[in-house]
VMD Tcl script that builds the backbone (N, CA, C; Angstrom):
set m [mol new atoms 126]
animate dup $m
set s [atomselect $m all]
$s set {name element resname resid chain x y z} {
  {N N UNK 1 A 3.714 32.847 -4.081}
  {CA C UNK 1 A 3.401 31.680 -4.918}
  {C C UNK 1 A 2.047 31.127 -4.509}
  {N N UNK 2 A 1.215 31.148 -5.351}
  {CA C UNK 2 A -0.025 31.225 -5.046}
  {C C UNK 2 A -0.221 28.809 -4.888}
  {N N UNK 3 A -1.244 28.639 -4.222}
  {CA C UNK 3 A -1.229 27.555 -4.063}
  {C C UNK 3 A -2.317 26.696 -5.041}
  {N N UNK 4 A -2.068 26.038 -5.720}
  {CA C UNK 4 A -3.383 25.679 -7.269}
  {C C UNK 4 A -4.067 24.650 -6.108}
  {N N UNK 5 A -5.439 24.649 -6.916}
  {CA C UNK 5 A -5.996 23.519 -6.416}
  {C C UNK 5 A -5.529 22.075 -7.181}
  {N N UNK 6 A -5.780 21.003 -5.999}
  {CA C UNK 6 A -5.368 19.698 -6.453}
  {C C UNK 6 A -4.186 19.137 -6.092}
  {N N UNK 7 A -3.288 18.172 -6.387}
  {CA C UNK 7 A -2.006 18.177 -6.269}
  {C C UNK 7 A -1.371 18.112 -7.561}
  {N N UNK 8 A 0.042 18.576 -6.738}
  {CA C UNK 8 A 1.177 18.380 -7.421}
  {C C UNK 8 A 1.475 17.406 -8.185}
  {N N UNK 9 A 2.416 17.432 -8.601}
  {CA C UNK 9 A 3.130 15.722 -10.024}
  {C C UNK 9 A 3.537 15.206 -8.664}
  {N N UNK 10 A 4.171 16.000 -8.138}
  {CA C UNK 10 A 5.449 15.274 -7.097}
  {C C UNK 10 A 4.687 14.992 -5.898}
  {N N UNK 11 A 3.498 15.814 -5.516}
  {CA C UNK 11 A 2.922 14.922 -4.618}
  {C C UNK 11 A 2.204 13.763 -4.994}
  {N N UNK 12 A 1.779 13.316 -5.956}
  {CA C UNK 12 A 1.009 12.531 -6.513}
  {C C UNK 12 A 1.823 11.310 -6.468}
  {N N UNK 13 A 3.317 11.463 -7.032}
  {CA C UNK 13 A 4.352 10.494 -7.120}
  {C C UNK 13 A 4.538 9.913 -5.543}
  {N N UNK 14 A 4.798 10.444 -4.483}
  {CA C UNK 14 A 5.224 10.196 -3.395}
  {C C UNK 14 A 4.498 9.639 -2.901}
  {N N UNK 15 A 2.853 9.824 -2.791}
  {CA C UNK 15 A 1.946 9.042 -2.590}
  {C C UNK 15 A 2.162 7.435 -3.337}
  {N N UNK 16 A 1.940 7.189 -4.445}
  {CA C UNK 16 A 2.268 6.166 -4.746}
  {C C UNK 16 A 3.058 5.340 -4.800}
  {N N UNK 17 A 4.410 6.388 -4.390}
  {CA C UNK 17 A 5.493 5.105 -3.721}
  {C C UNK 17 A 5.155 5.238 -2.799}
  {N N UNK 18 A 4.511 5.336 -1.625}
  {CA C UNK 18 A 4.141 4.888 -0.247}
  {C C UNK 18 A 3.341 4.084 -0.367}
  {N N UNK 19 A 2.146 4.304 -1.013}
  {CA C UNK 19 A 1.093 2.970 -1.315}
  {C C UNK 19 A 1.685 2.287 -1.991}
  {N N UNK 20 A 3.103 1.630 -2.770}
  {CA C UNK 20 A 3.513 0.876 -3.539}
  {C C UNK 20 A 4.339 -0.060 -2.016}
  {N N UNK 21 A 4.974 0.788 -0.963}
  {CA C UNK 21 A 5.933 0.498 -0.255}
  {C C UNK 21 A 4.934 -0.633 0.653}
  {N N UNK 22 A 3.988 0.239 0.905}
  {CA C UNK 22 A 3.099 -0.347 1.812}
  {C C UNK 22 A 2.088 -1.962 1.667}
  {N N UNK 23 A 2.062 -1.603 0.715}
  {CA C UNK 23 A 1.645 -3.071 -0.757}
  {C C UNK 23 A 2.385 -4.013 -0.202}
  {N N UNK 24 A 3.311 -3.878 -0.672}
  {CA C UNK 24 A 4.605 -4.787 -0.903}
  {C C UNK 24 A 5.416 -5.046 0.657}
  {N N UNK 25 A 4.801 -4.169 1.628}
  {CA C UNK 25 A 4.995 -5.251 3.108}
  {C C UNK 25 A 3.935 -5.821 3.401}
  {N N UNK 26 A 3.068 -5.259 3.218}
  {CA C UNK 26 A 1.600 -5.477 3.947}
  {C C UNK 26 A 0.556 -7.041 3.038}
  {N N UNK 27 A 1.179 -6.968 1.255}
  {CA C UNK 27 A 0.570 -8.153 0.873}
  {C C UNK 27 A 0.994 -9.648 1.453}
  {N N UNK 28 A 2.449 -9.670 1.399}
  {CA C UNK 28 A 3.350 -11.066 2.047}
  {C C UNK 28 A 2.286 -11.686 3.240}
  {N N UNK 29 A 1.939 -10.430 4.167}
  {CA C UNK 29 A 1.718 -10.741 5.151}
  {C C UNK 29 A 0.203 -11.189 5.370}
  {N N UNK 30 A -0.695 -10.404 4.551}
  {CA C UNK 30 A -2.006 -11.022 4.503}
  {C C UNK 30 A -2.154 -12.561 3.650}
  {N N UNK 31 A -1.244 -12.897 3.070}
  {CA C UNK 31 A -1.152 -14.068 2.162}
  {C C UNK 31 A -0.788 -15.087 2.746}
  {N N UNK 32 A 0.176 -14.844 3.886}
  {CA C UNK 32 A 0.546 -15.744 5.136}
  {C C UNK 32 A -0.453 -16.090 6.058}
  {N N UNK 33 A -1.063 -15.263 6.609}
  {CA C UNK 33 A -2.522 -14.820 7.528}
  {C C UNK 33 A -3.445 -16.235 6.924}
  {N N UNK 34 A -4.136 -15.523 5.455}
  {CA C UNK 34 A -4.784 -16.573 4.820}
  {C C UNK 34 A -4.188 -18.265 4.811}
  {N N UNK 35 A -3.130 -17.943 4.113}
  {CA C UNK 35 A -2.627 -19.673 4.665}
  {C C UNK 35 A -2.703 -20.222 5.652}
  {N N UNK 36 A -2.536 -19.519 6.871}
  {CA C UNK 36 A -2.095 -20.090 7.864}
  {C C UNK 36 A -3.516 -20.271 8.647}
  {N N UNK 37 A -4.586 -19.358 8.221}
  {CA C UNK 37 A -6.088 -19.749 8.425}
  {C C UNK 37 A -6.431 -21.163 7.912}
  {N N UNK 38 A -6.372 -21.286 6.886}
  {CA C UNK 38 A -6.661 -22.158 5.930}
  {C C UNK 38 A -6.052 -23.919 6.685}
  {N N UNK 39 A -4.599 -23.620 6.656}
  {CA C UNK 39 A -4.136 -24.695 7.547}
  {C C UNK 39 A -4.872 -25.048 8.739}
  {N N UNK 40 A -4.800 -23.973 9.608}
  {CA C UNK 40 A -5.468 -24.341 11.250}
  {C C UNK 40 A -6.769 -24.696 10.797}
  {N N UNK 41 A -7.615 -24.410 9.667}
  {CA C UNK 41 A -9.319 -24.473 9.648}
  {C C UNK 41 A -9.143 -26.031 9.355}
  {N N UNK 42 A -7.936 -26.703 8.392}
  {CA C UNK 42 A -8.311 -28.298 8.282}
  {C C UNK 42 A -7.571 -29.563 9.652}
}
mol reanalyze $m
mol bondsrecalc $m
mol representation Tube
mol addrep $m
């Protein structure tokens, strides 16, 4: 089975639920960060 260039559907998919997974812990937390800058700066 020869290997095509590029990716797959299914790798393409898996990627983006990881960058979707990763989003969605990682935004909460920079949004908190910022607030909590924002607070201590006044």
């Amino acid at each position: 089975m020869g290997r095509q260039a590029g990716f797959t559907l299914i790798e393409l998919v898996v990627v983006i639920v990881i960058l979707g997974i990763l989003a969605a812990v990682a935004l909460p937390r920079f949004t908190n960060l910022q607030r909590d800058a924002r607070v201590a700066k006044l």
